[in-house]
Biotite code that builds the C-alpha atoms (Angstrom):
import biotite.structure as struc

atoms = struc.array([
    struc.Atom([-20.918, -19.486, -38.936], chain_id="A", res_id=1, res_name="UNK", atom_name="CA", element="C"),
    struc.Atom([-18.463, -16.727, -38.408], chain_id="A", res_id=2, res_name="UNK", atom_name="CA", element="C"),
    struc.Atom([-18.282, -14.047, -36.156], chain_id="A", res_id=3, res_name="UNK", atom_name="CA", element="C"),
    struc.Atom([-18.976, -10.820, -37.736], chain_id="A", res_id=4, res_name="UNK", atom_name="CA", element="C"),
    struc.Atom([-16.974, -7.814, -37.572], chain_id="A", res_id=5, res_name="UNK", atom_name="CA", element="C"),
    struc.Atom([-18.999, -6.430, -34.580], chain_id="A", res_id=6, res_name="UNK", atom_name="CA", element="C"),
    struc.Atom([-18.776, -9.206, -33.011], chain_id="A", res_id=7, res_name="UNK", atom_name="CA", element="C"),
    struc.Atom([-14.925, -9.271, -33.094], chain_id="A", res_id=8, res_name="UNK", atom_name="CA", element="C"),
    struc.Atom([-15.014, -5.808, -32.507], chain_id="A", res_id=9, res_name="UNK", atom_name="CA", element="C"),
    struc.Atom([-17.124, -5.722, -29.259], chain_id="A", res_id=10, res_name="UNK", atom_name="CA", element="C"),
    struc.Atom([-14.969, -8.703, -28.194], chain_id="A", res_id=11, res_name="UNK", atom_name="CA", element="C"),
    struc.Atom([-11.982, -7.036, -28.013], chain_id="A", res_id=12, res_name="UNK", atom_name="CA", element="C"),
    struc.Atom([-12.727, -3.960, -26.492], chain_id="A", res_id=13, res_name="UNK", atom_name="CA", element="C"),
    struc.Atom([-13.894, -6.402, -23.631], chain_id="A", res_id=14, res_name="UNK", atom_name="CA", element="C"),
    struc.Atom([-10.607, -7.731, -23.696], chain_id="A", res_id=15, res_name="UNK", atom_name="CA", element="C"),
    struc.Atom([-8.945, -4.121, -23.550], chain_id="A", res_id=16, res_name="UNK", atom_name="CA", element="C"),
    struc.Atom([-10.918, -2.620, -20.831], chain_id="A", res_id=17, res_name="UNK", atom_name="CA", element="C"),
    struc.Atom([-10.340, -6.094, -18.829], chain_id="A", res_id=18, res_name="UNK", atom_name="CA", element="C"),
    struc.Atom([-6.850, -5.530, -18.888], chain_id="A", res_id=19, res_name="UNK", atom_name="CA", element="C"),
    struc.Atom([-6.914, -1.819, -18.266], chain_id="A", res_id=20, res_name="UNK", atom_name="CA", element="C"),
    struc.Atom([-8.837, -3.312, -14.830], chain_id="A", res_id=21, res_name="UNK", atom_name="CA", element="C"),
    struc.Atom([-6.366, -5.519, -14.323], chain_id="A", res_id=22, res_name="UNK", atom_name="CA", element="C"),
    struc.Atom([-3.647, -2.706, -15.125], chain_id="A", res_id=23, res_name="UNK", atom_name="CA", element="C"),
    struc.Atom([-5.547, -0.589, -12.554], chain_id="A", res_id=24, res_name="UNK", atom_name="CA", element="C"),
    struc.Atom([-6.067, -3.167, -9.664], chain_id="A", res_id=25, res_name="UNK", atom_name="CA", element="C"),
    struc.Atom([-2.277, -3.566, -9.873], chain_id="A", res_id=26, res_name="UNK", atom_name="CA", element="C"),
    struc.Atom([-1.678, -0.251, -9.485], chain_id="A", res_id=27, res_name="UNK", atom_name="CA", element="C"),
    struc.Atom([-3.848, 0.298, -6.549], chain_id="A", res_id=28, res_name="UNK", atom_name="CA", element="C"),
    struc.Atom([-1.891, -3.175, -5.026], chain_id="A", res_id=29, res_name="UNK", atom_name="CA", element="C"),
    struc.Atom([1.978, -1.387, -5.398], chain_id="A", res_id=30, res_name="UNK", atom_name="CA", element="C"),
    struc.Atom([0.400, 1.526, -4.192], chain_id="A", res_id=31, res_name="UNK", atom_name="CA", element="C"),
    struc.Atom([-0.995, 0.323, -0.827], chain_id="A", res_id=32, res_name="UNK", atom_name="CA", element="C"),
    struc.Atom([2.256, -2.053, -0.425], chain_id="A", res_id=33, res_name="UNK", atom_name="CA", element="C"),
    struc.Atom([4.117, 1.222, -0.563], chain_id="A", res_id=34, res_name="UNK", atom_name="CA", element="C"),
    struc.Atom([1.900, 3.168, 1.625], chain_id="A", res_id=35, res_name="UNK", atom_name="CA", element="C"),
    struc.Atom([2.068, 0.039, 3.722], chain_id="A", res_id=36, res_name="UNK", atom_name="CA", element="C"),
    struc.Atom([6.121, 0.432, 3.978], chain_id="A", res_id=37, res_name="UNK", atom_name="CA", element="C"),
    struc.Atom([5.746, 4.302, 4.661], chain_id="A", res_id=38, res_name="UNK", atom_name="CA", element="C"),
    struc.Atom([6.882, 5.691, 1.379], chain_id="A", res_id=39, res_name="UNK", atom_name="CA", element="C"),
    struc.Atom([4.688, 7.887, -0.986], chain_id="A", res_id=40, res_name="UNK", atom_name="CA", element="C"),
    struc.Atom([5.032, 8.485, -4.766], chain_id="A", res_id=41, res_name="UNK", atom_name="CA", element="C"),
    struc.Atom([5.802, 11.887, -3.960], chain_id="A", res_id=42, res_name="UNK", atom_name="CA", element="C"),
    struc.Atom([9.209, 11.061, -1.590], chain_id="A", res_id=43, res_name="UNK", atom_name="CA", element="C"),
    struc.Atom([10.502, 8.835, -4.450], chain_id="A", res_id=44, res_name="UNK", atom_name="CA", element="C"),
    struc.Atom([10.188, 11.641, -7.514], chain_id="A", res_id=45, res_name="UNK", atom_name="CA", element="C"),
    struc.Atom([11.694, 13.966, -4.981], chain_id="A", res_id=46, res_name="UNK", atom_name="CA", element="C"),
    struc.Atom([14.869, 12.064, -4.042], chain_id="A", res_id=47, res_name="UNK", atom_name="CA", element="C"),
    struc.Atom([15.354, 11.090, -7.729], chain_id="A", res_id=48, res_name="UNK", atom_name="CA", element="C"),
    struc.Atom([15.150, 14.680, -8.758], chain_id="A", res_id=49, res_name="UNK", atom_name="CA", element="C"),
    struc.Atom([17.275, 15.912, -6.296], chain_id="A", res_id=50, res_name="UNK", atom_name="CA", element="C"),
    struc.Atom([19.867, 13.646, -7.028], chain_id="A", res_id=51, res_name="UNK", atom_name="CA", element="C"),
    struc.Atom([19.621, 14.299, -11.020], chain_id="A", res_id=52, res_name="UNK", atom_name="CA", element="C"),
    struc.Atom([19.934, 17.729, -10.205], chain_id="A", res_id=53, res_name="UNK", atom_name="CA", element="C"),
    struc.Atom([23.314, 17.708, -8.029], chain_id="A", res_id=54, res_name="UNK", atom_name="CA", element="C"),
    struc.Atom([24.840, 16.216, -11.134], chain_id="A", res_id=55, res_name="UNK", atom_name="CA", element="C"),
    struc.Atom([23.924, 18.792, -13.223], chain_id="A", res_id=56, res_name="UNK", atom_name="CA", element="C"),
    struc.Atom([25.295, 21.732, -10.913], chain_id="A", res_id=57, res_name="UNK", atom_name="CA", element="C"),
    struc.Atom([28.808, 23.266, -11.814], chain_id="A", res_id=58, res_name="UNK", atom_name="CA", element="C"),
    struc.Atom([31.430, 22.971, -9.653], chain_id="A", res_id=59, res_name="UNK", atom_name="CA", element="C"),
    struc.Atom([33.725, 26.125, -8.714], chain_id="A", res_id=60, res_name="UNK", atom_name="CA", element="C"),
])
């Protein structure tokens, strides 16, 4: 007998929201490696932006 479509349906937004766990728990992982080698999300946009932003600066 075949699945029916709620079946298949309910089935794979199990799969998705699995993955979005998995997606999360790696997140939370890099995050506490990071806060583990003393750098924050925060101090890596900043030095990217500054940087971006030298570039963009005329010179006279």
């Amino acid at each position: 007998m075949a699945r029916t479509k709620f079946s298949f349906d309910k089935r794979q937004k199990e799969i998705a929201r699995k993955h979005k766990q998995e997606e999360k728990a790696a997140r939370r992982a890099e995050a506490k490696q990071r806060k583990a080698a003393g750098l924050s999300e925060s101090e890596e946009g900043s030095g990217l932006a500054t940087e971006e932003n030298d570039t963009d600066l005329p010179v006279d």
